[in-house]
C-alpha atoms as a printed R data frame, in Angstrom:
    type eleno elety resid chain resno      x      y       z
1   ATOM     1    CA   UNK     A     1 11.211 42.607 -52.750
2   ATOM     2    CA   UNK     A     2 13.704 41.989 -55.657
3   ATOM     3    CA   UNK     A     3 14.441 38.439 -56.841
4   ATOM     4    CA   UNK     A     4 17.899 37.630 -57.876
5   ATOM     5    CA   UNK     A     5 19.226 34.720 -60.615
6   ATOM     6    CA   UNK     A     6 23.012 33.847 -59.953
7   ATOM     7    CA   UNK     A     7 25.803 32.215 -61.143
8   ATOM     8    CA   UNK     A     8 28.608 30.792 -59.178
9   ATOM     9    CA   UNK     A     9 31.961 29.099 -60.583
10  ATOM    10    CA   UNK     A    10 33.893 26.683 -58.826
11  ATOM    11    CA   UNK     A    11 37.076 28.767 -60.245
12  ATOM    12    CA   UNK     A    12 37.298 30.854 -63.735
13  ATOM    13    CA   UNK     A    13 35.908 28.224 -66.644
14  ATOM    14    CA   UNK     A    14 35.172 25.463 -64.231
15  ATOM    15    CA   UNK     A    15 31.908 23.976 -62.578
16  ATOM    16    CA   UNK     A    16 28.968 26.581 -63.032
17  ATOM    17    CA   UNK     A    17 26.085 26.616 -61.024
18  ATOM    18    CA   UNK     A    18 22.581 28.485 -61.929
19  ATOM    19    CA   UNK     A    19 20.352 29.590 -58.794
20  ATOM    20    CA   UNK     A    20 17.584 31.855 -57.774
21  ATOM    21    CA   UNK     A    21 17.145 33.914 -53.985
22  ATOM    22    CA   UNK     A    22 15.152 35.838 -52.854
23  ATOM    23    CA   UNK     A    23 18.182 37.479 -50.528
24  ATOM    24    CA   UNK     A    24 21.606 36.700 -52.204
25  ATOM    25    CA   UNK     A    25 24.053 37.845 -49.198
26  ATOM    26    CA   UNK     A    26 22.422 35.262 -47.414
27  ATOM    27    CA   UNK     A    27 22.468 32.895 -50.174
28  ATOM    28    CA   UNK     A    28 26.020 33.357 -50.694
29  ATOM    29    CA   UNK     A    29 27.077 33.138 -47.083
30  ATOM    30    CA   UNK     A    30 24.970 29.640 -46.859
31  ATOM    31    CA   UNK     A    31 27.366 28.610 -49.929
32  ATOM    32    CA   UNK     A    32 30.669 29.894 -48.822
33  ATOM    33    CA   UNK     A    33 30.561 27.788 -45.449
34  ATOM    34    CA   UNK     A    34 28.708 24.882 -46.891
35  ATOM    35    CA   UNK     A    35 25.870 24.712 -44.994
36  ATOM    36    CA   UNK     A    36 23.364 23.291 -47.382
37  ATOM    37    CA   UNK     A    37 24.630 19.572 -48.808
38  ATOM    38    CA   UNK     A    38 23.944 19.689 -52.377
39  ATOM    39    CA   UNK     A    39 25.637 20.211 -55.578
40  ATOM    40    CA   UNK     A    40 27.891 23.524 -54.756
41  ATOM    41    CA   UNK     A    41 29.359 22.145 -51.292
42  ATOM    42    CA   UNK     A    42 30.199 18.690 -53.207
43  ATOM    43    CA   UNK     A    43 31.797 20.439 -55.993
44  ATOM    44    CA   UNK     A    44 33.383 23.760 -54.297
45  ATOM    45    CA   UNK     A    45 30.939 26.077 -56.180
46  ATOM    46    CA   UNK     A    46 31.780 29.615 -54.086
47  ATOM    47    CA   UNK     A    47 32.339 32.099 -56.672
48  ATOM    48    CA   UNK     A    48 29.087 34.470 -57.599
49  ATOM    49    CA   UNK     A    49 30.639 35.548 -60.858
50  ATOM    50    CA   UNK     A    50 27.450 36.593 -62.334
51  ATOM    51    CA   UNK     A    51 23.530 37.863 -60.774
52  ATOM    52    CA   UNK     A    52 20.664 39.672 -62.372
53  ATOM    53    CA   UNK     A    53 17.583 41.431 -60.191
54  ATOM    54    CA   UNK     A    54 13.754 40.949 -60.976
55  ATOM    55    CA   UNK     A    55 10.972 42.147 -59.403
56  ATOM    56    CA   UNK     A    56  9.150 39.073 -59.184
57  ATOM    57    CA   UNK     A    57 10.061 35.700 -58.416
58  ATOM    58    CA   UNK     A    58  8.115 34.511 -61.731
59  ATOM    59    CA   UNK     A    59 10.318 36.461 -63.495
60  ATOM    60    CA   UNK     A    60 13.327 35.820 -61.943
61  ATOM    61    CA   UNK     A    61 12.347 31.492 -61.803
62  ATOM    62    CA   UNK     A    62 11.856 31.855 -65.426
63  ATOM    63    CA   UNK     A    63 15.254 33.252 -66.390
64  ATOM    64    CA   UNK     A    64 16.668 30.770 -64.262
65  ATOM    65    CA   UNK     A    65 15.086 27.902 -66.025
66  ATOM    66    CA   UNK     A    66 16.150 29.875 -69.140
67  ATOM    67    CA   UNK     A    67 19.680 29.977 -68.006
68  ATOM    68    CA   UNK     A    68 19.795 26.208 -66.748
69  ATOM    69    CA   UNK     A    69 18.767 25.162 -70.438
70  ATOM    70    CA   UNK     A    70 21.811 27.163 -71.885
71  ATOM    71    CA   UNK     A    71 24.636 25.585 -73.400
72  ATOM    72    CA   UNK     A    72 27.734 26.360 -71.187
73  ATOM    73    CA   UNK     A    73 29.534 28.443 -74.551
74  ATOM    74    CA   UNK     A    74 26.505 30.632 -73.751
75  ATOM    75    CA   UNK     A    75 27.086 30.846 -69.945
76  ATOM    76    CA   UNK     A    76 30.802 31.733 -69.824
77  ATOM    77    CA   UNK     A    77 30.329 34.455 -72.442
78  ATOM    78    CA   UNK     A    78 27.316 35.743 -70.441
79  ATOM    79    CA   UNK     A    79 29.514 36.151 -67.092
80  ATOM    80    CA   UNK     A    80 32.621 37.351 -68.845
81  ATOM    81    CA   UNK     A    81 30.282 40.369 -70.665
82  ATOM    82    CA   UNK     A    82 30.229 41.622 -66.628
83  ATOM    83    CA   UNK     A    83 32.942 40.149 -65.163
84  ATOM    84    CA   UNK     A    84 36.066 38.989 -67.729
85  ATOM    85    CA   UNK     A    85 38.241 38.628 -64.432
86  ATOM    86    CA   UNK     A    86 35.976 36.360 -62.814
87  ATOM    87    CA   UNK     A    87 36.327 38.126 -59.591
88  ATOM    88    CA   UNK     A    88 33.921 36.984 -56.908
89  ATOM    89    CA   UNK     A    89 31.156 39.811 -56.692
90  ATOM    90    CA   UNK     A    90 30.094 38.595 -53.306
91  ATOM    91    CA   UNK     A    91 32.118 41.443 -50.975
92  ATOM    92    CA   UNK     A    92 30.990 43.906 -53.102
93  ATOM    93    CA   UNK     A    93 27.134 42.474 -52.399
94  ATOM    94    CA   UNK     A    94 28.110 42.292 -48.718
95  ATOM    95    CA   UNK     A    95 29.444 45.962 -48.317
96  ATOM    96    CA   UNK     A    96 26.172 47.421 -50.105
97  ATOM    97    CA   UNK     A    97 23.800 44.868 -47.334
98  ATOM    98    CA   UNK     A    98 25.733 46.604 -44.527
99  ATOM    99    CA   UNK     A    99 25.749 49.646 -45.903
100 ATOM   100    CA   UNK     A   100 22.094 49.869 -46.827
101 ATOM   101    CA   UNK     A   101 20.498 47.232 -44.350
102 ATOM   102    CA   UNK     A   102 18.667 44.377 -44.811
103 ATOM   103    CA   UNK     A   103 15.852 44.575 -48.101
104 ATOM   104    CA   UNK     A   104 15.677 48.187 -48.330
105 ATOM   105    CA   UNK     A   105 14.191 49.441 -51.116
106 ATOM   106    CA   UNK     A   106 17.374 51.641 -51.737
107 ATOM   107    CA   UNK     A   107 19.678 48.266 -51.483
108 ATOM   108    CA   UNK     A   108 17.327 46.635 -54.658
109 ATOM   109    CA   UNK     A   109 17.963 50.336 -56.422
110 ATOM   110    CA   UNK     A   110 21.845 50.171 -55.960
111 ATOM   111    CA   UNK     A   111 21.936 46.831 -56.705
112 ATOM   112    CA   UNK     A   112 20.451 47.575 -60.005
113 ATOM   113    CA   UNK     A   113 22.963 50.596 -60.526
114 ATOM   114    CA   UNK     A   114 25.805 48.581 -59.899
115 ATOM   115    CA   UNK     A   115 24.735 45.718 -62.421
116 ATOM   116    CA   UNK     A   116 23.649 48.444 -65.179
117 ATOM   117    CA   UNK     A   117 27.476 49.956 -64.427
118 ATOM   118    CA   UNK     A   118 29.143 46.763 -65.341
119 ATOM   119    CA   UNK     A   119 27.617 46.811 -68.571
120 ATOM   120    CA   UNK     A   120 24.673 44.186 -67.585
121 ATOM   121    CA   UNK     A   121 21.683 44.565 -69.424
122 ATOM   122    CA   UNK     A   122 18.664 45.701 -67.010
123 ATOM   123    CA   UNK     A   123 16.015 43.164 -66.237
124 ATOM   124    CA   UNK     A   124 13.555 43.480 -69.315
125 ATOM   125    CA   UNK     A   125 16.361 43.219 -71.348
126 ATOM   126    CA   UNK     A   126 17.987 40.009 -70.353
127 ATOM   127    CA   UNK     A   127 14.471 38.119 -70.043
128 ATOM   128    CA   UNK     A   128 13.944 39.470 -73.863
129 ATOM   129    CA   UNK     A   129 17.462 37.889 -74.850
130 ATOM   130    CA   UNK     A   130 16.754 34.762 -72.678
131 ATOM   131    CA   UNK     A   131 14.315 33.517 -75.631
132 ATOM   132    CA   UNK     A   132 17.075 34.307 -78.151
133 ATOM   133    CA   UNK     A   133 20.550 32.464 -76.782
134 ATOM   134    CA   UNK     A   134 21.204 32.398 -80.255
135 ATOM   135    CA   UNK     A   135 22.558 36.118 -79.939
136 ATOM   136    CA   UNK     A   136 25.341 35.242 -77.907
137 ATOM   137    CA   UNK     A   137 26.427 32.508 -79.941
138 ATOM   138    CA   UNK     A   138 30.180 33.155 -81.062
139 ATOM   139    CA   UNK     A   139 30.709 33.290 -84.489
């Protein structure tokens, strides 16, 4: 079952939000019509400008704390390395669930074939460059 670690903006450079799912169409619909009170439905966060895949939830709560500790510099320059429009990635997550059905093993493989086609770096990768936020500093 893959793990996902998001990040949704309340528009392009405003209020960021880190999370972690276990099913992120789901997630995403919960966030879009507000259903959970919390920090995204007081603050309009809606946008999933940014997600990574894990295969385990240890992995993927660990880059989340990781992500959370980030200064924001680091953040925006993560999501605009996969998405300089700041377009909101959810449809596109949507039309691959319906498409491939709920938690299929072939959903988790697209999924990670559509990340690694944006130029995202694959799972290892990002948890290997989570200890080193230095690298994305800007110069």
């Amino acid at each position: 079952m893959p793990f996902f670690v998001y990040i949704l903006a309340s528009k392009r450079n405003g209020t960021l939000y880190v999370g972690v799912t276990n099913d992120l169409a789901r997630r995403m619909t919960e966030h879009k019509a507000k259903l959970v009170p919390g920090f995204t439905q007081k603050y309009g966060v809606t946008l999933l400008v940014y997600f990574e895949t894990f295969e385990s939830v240890l992995e993927a709560r660990s880059r989340e704390h990781s992500l959370k500790r980030w200064r924001r510099a680091w953040k925006l320059k993560l999501i605009e390395g996969l998405n300089p429009d700041w377009r909101d990635l959810t449809d596109e997550l949507n039309t691959l669930a319906t498409w491939l059905g709920p938690g299929s093993a072939e959903q988790h493989s697209v999924l990670h074939r559509v990340r690694d086609t944006r130029g995202v770096q694959n799972a290892t990768e990002a948890n290997k460059s989570a200890a080193t936020p230095a690298a994305l500093r800007i110069p």
